[in-house]
N, C-alpha and C positions, 0 to 999 in steps of 0.2 A: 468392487464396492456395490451393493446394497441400492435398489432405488428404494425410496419412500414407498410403505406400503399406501396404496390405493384407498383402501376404507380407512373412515376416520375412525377414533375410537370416539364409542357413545358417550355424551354426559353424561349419563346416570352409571355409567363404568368410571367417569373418572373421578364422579364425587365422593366413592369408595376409601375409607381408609388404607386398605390396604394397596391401596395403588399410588398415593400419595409418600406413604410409608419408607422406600428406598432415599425418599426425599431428606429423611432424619436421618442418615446414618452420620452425617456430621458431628451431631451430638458426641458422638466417639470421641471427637476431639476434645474434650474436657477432663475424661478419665487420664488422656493420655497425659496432661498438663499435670496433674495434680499428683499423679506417677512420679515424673517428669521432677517437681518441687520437691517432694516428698524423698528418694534415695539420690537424684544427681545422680552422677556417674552413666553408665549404660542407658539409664532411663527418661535421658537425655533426646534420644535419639527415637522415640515413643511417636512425641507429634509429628516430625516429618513422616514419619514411617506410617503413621497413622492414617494419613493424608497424601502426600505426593506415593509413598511404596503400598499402601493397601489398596487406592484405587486402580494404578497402574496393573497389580495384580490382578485385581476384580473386572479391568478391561481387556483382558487376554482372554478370563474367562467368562467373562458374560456376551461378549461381543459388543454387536453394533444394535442400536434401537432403532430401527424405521417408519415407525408406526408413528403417525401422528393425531393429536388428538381435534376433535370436530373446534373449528375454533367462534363456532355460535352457541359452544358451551355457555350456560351465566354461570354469573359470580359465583353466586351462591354455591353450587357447584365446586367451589374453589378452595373453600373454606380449610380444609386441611394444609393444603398447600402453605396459604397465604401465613399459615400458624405458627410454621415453621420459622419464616421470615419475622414475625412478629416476635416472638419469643427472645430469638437470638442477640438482643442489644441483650437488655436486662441479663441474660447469663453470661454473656461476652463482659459485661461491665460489674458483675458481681467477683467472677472470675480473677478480672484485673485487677480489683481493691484487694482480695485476698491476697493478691502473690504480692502487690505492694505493701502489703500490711505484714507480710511474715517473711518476706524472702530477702531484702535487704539485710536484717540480721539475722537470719538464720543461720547457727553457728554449724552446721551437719555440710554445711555445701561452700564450697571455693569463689575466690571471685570469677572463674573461670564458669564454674557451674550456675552459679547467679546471673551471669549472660546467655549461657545456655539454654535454663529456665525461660528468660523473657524472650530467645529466639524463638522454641516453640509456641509462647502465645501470640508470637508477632505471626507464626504459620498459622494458624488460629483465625486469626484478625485481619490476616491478609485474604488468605485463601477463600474463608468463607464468609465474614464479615463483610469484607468491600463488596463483595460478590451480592451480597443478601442489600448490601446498601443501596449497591446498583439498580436494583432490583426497586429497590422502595424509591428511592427518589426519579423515578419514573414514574409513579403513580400520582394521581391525583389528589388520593384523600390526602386531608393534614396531617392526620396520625401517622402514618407510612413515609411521610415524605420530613420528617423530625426525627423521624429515628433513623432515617437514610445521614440526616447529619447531623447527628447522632455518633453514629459507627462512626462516621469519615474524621471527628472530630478526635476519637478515640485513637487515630491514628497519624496524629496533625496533617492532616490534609485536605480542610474541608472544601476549598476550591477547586475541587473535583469535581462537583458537582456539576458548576459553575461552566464549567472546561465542558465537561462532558455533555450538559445539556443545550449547552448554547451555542459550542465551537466545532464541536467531537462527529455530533449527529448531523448538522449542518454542513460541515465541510470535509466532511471523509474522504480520503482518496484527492486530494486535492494539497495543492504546496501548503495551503492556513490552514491545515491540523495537523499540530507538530506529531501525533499520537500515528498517524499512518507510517510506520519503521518502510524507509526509502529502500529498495532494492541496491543489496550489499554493503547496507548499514548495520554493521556488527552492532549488536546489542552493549556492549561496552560504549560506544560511540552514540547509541542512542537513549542510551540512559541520562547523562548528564545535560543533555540535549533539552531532551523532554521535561525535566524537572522542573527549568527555568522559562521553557517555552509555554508550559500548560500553565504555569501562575502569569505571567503575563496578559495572554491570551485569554483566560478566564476575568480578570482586572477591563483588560479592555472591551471585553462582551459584557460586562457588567455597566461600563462606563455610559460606553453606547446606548445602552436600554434605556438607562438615566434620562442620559440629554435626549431621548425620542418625548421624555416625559417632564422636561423643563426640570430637571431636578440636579444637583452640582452630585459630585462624588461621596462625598462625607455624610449626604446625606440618610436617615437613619434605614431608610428601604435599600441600601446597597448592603447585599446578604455576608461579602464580607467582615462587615460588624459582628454579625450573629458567627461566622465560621472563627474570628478570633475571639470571641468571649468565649464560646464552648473549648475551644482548645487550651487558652489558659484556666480556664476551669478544673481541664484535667491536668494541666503542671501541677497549679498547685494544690492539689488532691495526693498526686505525685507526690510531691515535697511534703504536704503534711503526715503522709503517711510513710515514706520511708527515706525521707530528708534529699541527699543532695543526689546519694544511692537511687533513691527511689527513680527521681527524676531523671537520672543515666539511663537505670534498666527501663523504665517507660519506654526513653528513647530508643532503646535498642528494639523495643517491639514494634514501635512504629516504624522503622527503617526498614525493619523486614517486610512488614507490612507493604509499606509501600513501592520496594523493591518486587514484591511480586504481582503486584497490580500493574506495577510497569513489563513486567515480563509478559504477563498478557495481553496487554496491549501492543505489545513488538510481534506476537506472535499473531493477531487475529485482523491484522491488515497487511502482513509484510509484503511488498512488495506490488498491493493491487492499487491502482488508480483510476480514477475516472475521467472519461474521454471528453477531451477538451472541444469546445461545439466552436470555439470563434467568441471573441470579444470577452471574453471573462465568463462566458457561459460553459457550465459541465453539466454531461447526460445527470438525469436523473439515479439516483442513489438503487440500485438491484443488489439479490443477491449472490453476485458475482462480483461483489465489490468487498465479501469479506470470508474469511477461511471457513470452512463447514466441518463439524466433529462431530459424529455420531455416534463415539464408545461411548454405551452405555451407564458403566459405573461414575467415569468421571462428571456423565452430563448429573447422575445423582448428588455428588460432592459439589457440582457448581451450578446447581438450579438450573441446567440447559443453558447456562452462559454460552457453551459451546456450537449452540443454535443461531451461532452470532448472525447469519446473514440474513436468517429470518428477524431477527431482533433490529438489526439496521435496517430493512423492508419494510416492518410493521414494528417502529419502539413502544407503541404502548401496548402489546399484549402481554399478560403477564407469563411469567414462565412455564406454567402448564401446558402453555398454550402457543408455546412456541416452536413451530412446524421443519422439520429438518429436510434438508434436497440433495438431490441426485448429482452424482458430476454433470449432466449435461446442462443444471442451473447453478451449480456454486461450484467452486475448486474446495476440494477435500484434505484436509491434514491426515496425514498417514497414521498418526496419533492422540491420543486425547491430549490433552493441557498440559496432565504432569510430566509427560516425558516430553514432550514441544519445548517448554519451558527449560526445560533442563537440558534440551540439547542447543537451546536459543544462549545458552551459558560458554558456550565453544563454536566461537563462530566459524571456524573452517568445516566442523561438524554440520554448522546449520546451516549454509552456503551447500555442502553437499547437495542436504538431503534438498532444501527449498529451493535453490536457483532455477533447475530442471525445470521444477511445479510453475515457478513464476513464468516460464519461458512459453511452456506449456498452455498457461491460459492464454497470454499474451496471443499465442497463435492461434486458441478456440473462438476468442468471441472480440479480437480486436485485429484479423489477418489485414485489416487496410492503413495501420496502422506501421510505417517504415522505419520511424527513426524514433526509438524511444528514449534518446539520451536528454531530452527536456524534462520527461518523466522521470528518472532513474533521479536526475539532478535536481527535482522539483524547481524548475524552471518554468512550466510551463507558467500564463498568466494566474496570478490572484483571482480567485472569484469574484463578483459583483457582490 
């Protein structure tokens, strides 16, 4: 593996279009969709391919990215970047109305093909969408941070946010985030898990805020409110536009949707924890605390999501600007997202490849550590 090259790259290199550029190739995903609606059959298989099989490909052949960029870049500077992520509701949400508006009765395509359809826009809206949402609702400005729920709502899930900023970031590696996949917790196992654990857990982060602010549940600043109005928003958008149909296929793109946001969240903690200090106290949050992915093409299809331990080090830098490391500060995934993901799908597969890695760090940067079945069990104490 590649250490991180030494010099940064210059802000006035990275305010450049054309270095921003690899950041669009997402866009792809739209053609592929409209493919996809337009013959059924074969061109069905357009958007995963688009996505999960063309970046795969493009990370065999581009390799690994090391280079980081100067992270006293300004904004300004950014502006290409940031465009992409701006853009993508509005197309993502134009996108959705059409295939709801044409593809329930579209007499050219099967009920079979009809779910097929809305599985690739769920690949769509999962892949790149939550990704782009994640992204915005870490930002400060209001504009970025509405259209972060926005997307999420686009895929009934907006207590994500919620989870993620309140629960996710805070207690990583630790037994209270359900989101850290426990060492040899088949992703099957940790799927159903997390569905129920992250809407709770985002309920009662939410709740807590409240009462620090004298304020009961129902009341109208718990963001809740806002995440179910925008979601039935879109049912019945849903229903208006392709009746009970409509509302079915919607769902099946949000399933997928959200089905692969939890894949990568099984994939970008599995198995790492944070060392318990005594009394409900855990080391501070590094980036050894979450998997490192330096393929190239993939960190273009997911905005350096794959930068995750620099993003759990430093979450407010925006993605340009998110710094990748060496195995001697993070543990390294053998591969980018799309094939992680897809090996995170067969657990005696993923067991293989991971358990080694897990054992591995375990002996790099926690050797004083003997008996890790509190961890493995999430046993150890609750944080403070």
């Amino acid at each position: 593996m590649s250490t991180p090259d030494t010099a940064s790259i210059p802000p006035a290199r990275m305010a450049r279009l054309t270095r921003a550029l690899p950041f669009w190739l997402s866009l792809g995903l739209f053609p592929a969709i409209l493919l996809a609606a337009e013959y059924g059959g074969w061109a069905l298989l357009l958007p995963p391919l688009a996505s999960w099989g063309l970046f795969t490909l493009l990370d065999a052949l581009a390799g690994l990215e090391t280079g980081n960029a100067d992270t006293d870049t300004p904004e300004e500077a950014l502006g290409w970047y940031r465009a992409i992520t701006l853009a993508w509701f509005p197309l993502q949400a134009a996108m959705l109305i059409w295939l709801l508006a044409t593809v329930p009765a579209a007499a050219h395509l099967g009920a079979a093909e009809k779910v097929g359809v809305f599985f690739g826009m769920g690949v769509a809206s999962g892949t790149v969408g939550i990704t782009y949402a994640h992204e915005l609702m870490h930002q400060k400005n209001r504009l970025e941070r509405w259209l972060g729920d926005l997307l999420m709502a686009s895929v009934l899930y907006g207590h994500f946010r919620s989870e993620h900023l309140l629960v996710h970031h805070r207690y990583v590696g630790t037994p209270r985030d359900p989101v850290t996949a426990r060492y040899n917790e088949g992703f099957h196992r940790f799927y159903p898990r997390v569905l129920w654990q992250c809407l709770a857990s985002a309920w009662r982060a939410e709740a807590a805020m409240l009462a620090r602010r004298n304020r009961p549940v129902w009341h109208p600043a718990n963001p809740f409110w806002r995440y179910a109005a925008l979601q039935a928003g879109w049912l019945a958008l849903a229903f208006a536009l392709g009746g009970s149909s409509g509302v079915a296929l919607f769902a099946v793109q949000a399933a997928t949707a959200i089905w692969q946001l939890e894949l990568v969240n099984y994939v970008e903690h599995y198995g790492l924890t944070r060392k318990h200090l005594g009394d409900g106290r855990y080391e501070h949050v590094q980036p050894r605390h979450s998997w490192n992915a330096a393929q190239k093409a993939s960190n273009w299809l997911l905005i350096n999501l794959q930068r995750h331990s620099d993003h759990h080090y430093k979450p407010d830098r925006r993605f340009p600007l998110l710094q990748t490391y060496g195995p001697e500060e993070a543990p390294q995934l053998p591969f980018g997202y799309p094939v992680m993901t897809m090996a995170a799908m067969v657990p005696p597969l993923w067991r293989r490849i991971m358990n080694p890695r897990v054992r591995a760090w375990r002996r790099q940067y926690y050797p004083e550590i003997e008996d890790w079945g509190p961890y493995k069990r999430a046993e150890t104490p609750l944080p403070r």
